[in-house]
C-alpha positions as CSV (number, residue, x, y, z in Angstrom):
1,X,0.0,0.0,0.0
2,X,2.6,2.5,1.1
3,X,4.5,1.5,-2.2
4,X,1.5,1.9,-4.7
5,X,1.1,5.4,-2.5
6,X,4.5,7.0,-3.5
7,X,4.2,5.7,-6.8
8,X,0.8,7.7,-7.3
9,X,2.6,10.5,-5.9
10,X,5.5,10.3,-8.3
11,X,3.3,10.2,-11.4
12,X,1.5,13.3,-10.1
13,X,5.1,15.3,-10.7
14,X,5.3,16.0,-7.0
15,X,8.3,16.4,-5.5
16,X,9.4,16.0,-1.5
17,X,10.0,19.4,-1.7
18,X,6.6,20.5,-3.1
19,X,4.8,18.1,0.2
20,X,6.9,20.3,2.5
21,X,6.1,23.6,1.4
22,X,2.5,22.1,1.2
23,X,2.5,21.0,4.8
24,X,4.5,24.3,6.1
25,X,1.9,26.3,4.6
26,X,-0.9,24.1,6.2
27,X,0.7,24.1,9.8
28,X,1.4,27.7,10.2
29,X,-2.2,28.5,9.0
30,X,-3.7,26.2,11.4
31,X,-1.5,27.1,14.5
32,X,-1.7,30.4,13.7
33,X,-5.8,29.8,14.3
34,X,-5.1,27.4,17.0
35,X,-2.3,27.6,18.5
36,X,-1.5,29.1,22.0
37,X,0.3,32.2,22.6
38,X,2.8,31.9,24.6
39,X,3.9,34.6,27.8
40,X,7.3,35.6,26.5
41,X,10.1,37.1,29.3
42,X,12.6,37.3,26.9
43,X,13.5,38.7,23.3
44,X,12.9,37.1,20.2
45,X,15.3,36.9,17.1
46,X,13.8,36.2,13.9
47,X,15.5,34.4,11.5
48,X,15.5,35.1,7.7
49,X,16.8,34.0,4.5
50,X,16.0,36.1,1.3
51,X,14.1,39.2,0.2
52,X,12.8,39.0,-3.2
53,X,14.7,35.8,-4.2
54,X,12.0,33.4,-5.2
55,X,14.3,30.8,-6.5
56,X,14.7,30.3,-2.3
57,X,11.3,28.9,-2.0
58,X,9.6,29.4,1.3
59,X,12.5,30.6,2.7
60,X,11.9,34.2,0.3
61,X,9.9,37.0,1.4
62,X,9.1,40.0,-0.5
63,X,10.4,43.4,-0.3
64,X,7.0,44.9,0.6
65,X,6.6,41.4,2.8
66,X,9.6,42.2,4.9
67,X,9.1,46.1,5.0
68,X,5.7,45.5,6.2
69,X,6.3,42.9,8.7
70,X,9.1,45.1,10.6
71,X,6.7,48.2,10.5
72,X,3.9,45.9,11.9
73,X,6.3,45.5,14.9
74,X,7.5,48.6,15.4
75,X,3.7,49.8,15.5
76,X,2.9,46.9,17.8
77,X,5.3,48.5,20.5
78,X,8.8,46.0,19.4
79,X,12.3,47.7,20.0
80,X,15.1,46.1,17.7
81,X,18.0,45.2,19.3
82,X,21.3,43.9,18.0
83,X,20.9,39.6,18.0
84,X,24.1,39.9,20.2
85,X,22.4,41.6,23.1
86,X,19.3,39.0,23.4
87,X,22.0,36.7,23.4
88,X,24.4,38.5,26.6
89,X,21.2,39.9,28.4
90,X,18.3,37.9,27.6
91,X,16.4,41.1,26.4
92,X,12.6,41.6,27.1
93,X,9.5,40.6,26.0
94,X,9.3,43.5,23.4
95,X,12.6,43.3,22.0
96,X,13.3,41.6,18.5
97,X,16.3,41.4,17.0
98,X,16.9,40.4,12.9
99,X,19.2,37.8,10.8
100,X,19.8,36.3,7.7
101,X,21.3,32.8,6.7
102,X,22.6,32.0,3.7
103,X,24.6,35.3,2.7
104,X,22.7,35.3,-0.5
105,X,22.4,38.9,-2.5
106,X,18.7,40.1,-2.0
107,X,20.3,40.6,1.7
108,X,22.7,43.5,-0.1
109,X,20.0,44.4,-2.6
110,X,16.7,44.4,-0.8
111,X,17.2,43.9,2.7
112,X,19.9,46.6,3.8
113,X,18.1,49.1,2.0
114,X,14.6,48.8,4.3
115,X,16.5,48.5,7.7
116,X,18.7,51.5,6.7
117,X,15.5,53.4,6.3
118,X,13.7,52.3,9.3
119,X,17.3,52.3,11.4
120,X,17.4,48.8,12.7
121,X,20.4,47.2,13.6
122,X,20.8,43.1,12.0
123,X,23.4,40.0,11.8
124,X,23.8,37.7,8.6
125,X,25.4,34.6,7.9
126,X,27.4,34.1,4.5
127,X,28.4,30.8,3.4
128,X,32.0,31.1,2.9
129,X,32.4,29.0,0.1
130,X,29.1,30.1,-1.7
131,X,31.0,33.9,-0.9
132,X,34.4,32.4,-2.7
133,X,32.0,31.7,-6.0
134,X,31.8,27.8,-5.4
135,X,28.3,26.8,-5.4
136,X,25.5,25.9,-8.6
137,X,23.4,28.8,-8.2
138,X,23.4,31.3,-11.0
139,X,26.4,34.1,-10.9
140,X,26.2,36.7,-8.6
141,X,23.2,34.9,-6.6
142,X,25.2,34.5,-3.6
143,X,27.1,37.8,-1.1
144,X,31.0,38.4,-2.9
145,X,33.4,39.8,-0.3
146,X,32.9,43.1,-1.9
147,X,29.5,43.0,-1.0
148,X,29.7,41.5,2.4
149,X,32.2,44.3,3.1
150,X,30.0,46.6,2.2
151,X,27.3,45.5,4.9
152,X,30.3,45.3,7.3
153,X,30.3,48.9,6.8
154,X,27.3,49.9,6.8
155,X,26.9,48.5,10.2
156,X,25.5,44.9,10.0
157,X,27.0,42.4,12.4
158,X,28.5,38.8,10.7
159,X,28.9,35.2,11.8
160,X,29.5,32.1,9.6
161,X,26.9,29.7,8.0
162,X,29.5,27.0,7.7
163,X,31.8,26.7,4.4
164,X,29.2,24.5,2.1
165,X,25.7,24.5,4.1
166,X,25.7,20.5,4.8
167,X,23.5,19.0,7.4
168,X,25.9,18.2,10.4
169,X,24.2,15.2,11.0
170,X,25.0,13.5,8.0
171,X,28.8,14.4,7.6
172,X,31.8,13.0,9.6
173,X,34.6,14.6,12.2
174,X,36.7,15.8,9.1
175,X,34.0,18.1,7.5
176,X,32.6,19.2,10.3
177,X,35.8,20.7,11.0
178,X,36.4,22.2,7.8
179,X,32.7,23.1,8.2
180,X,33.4,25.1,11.3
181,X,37.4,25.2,11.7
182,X,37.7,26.2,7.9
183,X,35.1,28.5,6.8
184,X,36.2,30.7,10.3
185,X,39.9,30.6,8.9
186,X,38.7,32.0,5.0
187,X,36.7,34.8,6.8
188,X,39.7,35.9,8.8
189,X,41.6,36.0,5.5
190,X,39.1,37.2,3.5
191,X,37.7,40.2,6.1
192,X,40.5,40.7,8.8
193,X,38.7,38.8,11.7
194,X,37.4,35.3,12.3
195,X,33.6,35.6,13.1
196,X,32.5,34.0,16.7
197,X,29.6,33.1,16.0
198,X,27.9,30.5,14.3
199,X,24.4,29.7,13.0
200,X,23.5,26.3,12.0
201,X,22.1,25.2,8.3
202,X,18.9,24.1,8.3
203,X,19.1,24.5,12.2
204,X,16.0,22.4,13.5
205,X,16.9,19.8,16.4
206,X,18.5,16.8,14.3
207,X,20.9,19.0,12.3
208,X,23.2,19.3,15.5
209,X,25.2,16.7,17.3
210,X,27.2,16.3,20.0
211,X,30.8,16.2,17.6
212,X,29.0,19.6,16.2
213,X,29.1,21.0,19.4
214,X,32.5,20.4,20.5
215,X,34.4,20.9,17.5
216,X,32.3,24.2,17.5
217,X,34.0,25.6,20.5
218,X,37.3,23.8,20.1
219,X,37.0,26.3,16.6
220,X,36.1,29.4,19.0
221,X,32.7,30.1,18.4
222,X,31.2,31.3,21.4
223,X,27.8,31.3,20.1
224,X,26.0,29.2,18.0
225,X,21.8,29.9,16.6
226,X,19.7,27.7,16.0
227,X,16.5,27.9,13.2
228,X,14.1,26.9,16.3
229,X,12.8,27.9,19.6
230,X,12.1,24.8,22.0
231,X,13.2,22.2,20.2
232,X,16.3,24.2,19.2
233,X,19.6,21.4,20.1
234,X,21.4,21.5,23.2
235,X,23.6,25.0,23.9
236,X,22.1,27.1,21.2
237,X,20.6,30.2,21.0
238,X,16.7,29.7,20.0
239,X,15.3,32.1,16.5
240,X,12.2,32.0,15.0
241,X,11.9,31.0,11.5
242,X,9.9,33.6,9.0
243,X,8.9,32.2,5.9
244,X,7.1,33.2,2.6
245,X,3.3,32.1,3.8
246,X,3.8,34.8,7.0
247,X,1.4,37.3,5.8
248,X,0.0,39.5,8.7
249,X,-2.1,37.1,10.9
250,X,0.4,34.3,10.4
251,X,3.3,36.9,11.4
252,X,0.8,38.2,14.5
253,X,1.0,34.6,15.5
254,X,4.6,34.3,15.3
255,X,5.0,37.4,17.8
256,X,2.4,35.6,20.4
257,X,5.0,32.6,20.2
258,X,2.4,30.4,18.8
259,X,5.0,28.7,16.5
260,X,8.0,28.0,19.4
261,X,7.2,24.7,19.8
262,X,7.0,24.2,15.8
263,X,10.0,22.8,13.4
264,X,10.5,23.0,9.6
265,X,10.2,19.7,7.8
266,X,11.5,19.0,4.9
């Protein structure tokens, strides 16, 4: 039965990836109905991808998406803090602070330009070898060190996204130490200085291990984000995924905390 079932799935033309998307958008629509808010003591730090890249899937918002959601905030009574201080302090319930994995170019492009204008401070993440031009996207899809220099000077705070994106639970000792050990080495030559901290790819609760988190600090991160709030792995700092389906009632939700006890699938 479950055989004849992914066989009449395959001849449909859907793809794992098109069931995920399809389920993401179903969950955060029903918990965003459902689901309980949560009393929240502490700050929240959201955790993006791309702004007007659709080729990222769910992980894209749009430039009027992303401008609206942080002004939705800000009207709400939210103070944006640097990810750093929710991270020493703990914050408080009103403060949010905003990232971005990947490194990829909308960040440059589309991002910076809306948090320039509505002065808030934010971290990214570059992939260091996406950054060096090694990757299969299309040219110029990813941050060059031009570019991530320029957001180093406008202000925006950096960390690494690892050298190649893998998931750390499916890779041995050696990568994750080029993983973590390596891509810190090609920012130092690259920038000057060897970010400290770290934020996991994919970053739900089975893409960390224990090797991950050793070799992690042995490489001198001192932090290390997660993509999840309280199922987020052991020692890491929680964030709370946005993704493409988070118009305003879903991203409402998201503030109450009715999604911390939710994780990706995919």
């Amino acid at each position: 039965m479950k055989k004849a079932l992914k066989s009449a799935i395959r001849r449909t033309g859907l793809t794992r990836s098109h069931v995920a998307s399809c389920r993401l958008c179903c969950e955060r629509n029903i918990l965003a109905a459902l689901g309980r808010a949560r009393k929240r003591y502490i700050g929240r730090i959201l955790c993006y991808h791309t702004v007007g890249q659709t080729e990222w899937g769910v992980n894209d918002v749009t430039p009027d998406q992303f401008r609206r959601q942080l002004e939705r905030a800000l009207n709400a009574g939210f103070n944006f803090v640097p990810a750093g201080e929710i991270v020493r302090t703990g914050g408080g319930p009103k403060d949010l602070a905003i990232t971005f994995d990947d490194g990829l170019k909308s960040v440059l492009t589309n991002a910076a330009p809306i948090l320039k204008d509505l002065g808030l401070p934010w971290t990214f993440f570059p992939v260091s070898e996406w950054s060096e031009g090694r990757h299969w996207m299309p040219e110029d899809f990813a941050l060059s060190w031009k570019d991530i220099e320029t957001l180093l000077a406008a202000g925006a705070d950096m960390g690494s996204h690892s050298a190649t994106h893998p998931q750390f639970n499916e890779i041995g000792v050696d990568q994750m130490v080029d993983e973590l050990a390596g891509s810190r080495e090609v920012f130092r030559k690259r920038l000057g200085f060897a970010p400290d901290t770290f934020a996991i790819p994919f970053g739900q609760s089975g893409n960390w291990t224990d090797d991950a988190r050793r070799l992690a600090r042995d490489a001198g991160y001192s932090t290390i984000y997660a993509q999840a709030e309280e199922t987020r792995p052991q020692d890491t700092v929680a964030r709370t995924f946005v993704t493409k389906y988070d118009g305003d009632f879903i991203f409402d939700a998201l503030l109450k905390g009715k999604f911390d006890s939710w994780e990706e699938w995919f």
